[in-house]
Every structure is written in C-alpha cells, then in structure tokens.
N, C-alpha and C positions, 0 to 999 in steps of 0.2 A: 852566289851559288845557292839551289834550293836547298832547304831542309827535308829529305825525305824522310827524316823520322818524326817528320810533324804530319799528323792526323790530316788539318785542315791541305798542308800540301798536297797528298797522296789525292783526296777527294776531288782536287783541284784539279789536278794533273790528269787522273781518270775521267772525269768532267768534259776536259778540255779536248780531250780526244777520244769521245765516245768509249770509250775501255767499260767493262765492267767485270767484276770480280767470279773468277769460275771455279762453283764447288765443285765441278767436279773433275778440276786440276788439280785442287787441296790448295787456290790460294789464300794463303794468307799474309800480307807484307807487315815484316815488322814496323814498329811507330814505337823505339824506345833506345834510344844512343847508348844508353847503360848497356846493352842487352847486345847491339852491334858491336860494341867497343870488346869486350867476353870473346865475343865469337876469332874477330880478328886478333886480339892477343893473345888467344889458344892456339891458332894456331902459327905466331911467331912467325909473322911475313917479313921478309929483309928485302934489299932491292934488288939482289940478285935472282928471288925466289921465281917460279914458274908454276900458275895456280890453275884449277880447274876446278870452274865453279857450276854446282848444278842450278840450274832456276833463277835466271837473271832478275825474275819481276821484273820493279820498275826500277833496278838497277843501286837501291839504297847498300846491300852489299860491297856489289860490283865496285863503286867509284870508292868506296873503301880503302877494297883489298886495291885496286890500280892503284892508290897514290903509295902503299908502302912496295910495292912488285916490281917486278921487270916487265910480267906477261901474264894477263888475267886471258883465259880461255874460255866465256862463258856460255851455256849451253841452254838450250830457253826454247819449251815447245811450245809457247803461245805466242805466234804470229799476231795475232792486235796488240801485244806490248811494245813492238820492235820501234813505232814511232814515238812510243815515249820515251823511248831506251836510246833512240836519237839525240834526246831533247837531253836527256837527263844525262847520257856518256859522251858527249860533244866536246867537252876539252880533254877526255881519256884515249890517248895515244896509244897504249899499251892493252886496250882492250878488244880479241875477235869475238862480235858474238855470232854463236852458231844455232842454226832453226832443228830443232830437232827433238825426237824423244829417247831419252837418253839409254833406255833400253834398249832403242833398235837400232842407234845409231853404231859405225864402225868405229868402235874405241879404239880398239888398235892403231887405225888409221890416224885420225883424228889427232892421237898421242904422239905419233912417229912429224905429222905434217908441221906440227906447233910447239911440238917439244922436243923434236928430235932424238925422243927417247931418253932425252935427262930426265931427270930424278924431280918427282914435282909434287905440287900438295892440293888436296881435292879439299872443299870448302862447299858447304851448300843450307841451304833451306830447305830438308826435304820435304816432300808431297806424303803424308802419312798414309795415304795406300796403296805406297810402294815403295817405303822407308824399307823394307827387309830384302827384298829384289836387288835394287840398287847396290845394297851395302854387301850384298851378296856375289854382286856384280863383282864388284870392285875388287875384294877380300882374295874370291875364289880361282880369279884367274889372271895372279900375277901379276900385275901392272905395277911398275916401277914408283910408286908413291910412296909416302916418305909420311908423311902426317895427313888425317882424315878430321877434320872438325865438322861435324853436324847437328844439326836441328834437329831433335827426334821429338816424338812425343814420348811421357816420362816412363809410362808403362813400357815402353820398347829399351828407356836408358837403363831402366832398372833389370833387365832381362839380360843385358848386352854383359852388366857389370856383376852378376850376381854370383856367387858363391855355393860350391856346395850344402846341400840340407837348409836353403832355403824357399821360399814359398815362388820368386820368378825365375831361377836354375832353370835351365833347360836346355835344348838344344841347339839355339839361339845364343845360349849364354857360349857353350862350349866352342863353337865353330868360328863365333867374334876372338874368344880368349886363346885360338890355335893360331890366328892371322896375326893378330894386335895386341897391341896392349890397350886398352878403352879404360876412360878414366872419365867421370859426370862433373864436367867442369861448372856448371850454375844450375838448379832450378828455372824455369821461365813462365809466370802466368800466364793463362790465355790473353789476358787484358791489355797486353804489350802488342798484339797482333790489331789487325786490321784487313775484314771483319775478326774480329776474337775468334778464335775452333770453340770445342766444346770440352777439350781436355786442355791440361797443362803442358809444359814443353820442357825440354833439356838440350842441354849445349854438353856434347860426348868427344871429347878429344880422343881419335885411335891410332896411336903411333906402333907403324908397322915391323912386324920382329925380322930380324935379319935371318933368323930360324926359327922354323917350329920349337915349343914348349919340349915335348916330346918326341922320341925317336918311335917311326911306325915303319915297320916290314913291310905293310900295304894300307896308302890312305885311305883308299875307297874301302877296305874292309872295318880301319875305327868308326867312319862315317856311319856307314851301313848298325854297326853294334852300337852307336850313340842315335842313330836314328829311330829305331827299332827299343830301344829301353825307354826312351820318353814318346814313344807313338801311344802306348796303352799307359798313363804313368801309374795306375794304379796295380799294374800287376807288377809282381817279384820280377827281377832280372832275370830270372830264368825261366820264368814260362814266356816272357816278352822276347827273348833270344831263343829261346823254343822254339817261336811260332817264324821266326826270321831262320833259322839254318837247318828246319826239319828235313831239306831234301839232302842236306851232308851227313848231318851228326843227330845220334839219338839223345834226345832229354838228359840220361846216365850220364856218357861222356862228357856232354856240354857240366851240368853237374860239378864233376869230376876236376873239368879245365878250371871253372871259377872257382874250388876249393886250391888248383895248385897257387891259383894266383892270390892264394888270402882273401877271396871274397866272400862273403855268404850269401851262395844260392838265392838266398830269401831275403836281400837286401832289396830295396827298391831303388831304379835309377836314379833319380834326383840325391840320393845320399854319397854318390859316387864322384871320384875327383878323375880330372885329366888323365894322368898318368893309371889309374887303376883302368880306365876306359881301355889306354894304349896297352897296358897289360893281356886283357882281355883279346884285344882286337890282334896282337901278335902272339898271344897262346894259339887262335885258331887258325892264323897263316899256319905256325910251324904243325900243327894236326893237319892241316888239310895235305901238307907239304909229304907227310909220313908217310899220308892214307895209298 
C-alpha cells in the first residue's frame, strides 16, 4: 500500500499521471501521518459511521476515513485527479466518489441517494477561498450532520472560536457558535502541505447543537442586528443599528429598546455576547409587533 503522506509518493503519483497541483483550487495535499491521524481521531469514525468528505485529492484522507467507516461519500471537483483516485482507492469498497463543485452540487440529493438521510459526519481539506461558503453551507441549512472536522486556515479557526471583547469576534464567530460547538483541535504548519500555502492551518472540530444557544422570536432579525453591528465595527451599536432599522424606528426609541435590555447605547458590537444580541433582536420583534 502507498504512503500518501510521503512527499516523494505524492510527486510520483502526480508524475505518473500528468496531474499537476492547481492554485487556483487551493490544492494543497497533506504529507504528514501525525497531522492525518488528528483529523480522523476528531472526528471519531466507527464502522458504522456514514462520512462525507469534501476534496478527495489524491485520496490520502479518503482511504483513511474508509478503513475505520461504513460509507465514505467523497466529493472531488478536480476531474485530472479521478485516475489517481482509481490507483490510490482500488481496494476501498466503501468509497463513491462524486465529480462536482460542492457548492453547486444538490446536497440534499446527494444526502437522501447515499445516506438515506441518516445522521452522518462531514470531514474535509477545505480550499481556503471558500472555507466560509461551504461552512456556511452546511451550518445554515440543516443537514442532518452530526460532527464537522475541518482544515481551515488558522485566521478563520481563530474567528470561528473566538470570544467576546476579543480582537477575531465577529460575525463569523457568532453564526459558527449558534450552529455548533467548534473547538481548534491542533495547530498545523504550512510545511506539512504539499506544495506548503503561505499561511498556517488548523484542524476545527464542530459538533452540531441539537438546539440553538439562544431562544429567537425571529432568526432572520438576530442575523440581520449581528450583521449590521460588525458591518461598520468601529461605530457604537447604535448608530450601526441606526443605519440598519431607520425606515422602522427613530435613533430615540432604538436608544431606548438597548437601554431596556441593559445595553449601553455606546457600547461597540464586538463587546457584545450571544444572548445580549438575541435580547436585542427580540426587543425589536415585540416593537415592531406593537407598532
């Protein structure tokens, strides 16, 4: 069996069949077993489990996760890989892979044809210029998953995980921490890739909540008042929600609603937790509800 996390492999393999590495897929294949082994023990594969992997590569993942799985589902939009993905998934029974861009593709479909809509775990390498899309995908529109292990780059791990009143908070952080629970399961050099990115990487385990944090009267309006407070973050929470609800409510009453709710006016978003946000976002349901 090859070593795909050997260097000299990978080059070989590539070699052997004209392949070459595309930046502007965002490949980069890992070449470090330490670093594989993290990924797949976060996210706790049994042999019952049903997995869905983004970005097959050359399959060093993939043959991974199929030996501890039932059903590895992987989803792979580079068509020149497919004949190495032959070579290299050839004794993996358990693995479809599917040609496609995972953003256009029909998940729903996809889900329902290979999962039957059981309960399954997404696993991947993402492509960092479309690390947030993706995660966004997945998060925002319900899909019966269960745990999310990814490869981000570290700036996005630290955003996904961050805390109020610190420097990567933001809106990013809030909409991961409504879905999931995300937790930065390793650091990862670039030096472990092949070719290396130009940034660092993280391995982000997000175990999805069986409920929201928080109780909201309207999702689309916390969204809307957590979008709008870090759109401008240097202004006050309330000239930033000013500029977002001036065709309901004047300045005054908006004012008014974030003093009922114990906020100050002139606090700035980023200081602001979950729950104060759902405050916020359900003070102006029941106002709007009065008017």
């Amino acid at each position: 069996m090859q070593n795909l996390t050997s260097p000299k492999v990978v080059k070989e393999l590539m070699t052997r069949h004209g392949a070459a590495f595309s930046k502007g897929l965002g490949q980069n294949f890992l070449v470090d077993r330490n670093i594989l082994m993290k990924i797949v023990e976060a996210a706790d594969i049994g042999q019952q489990d049903l997995v869905l992997e983004v970005g097959a590569g050359i399959g060093t993942l993939t043959r991974e996760l199929a030996s501890r799985s039932k059903l590895v589902v992987s989803v792979e939009i580079d068509k020149r890989l497919f004949p190495i993905l032959d070579e290299t998934l050839s004794d993996c029974s358990n693995v479809r892979l599917v040609h496609g861009d995972i953003l256009k593709l029909d998940i729903d479909r996809l889900i329902g044809e290979h999962f039957s809509d059981k309960p399954f775990k997404i696993v991947a390498n993402l492509p960092y210029y479309i690390t947030t899309p993706i995660l966004m995908m997945f998060l925002e529109k319900g899909f019966s998953f269960e745990t999310m292990v990814v490869m981000v780059q570290q700036e996005v791990a630290r955003r996904m995980t961050a805390s109020p009143g610190t420097q990567d908070y933001g809106m990013l952080s809030l909409t991961v921490q409504y879905y999931a629970c995300p937790e930065i399961i390793s650091k990862v050099s670039a030096n472990v890739f092949m070719p290396p990115p130009k940034v660092d990487s993280a391995v982000v385990r997000l175990k999805k909540r069986s409920a929201p944090p928080v109780k909201l009267k309207d999702p689309e309006v916390f969204f809307r008042v957590v979008r709008a407070a870090f759109g401008q973050r240097r202004k006050t929470l309330l000239n930033a929600l000013a500029a977002l609800e001036s065709a309901d409510i004047d300045k005054q009453k908006l004012a008014y609603i974030l003093e009922k709710c114990n906020i100050d006016p002139g606090v700035r978003g980023e200081l602001l937790g979950m729950q104060q946000y759902a405050d916020i976002a359900n003070a102006l349901v029941d106002y709007k509800s009065n008017i």
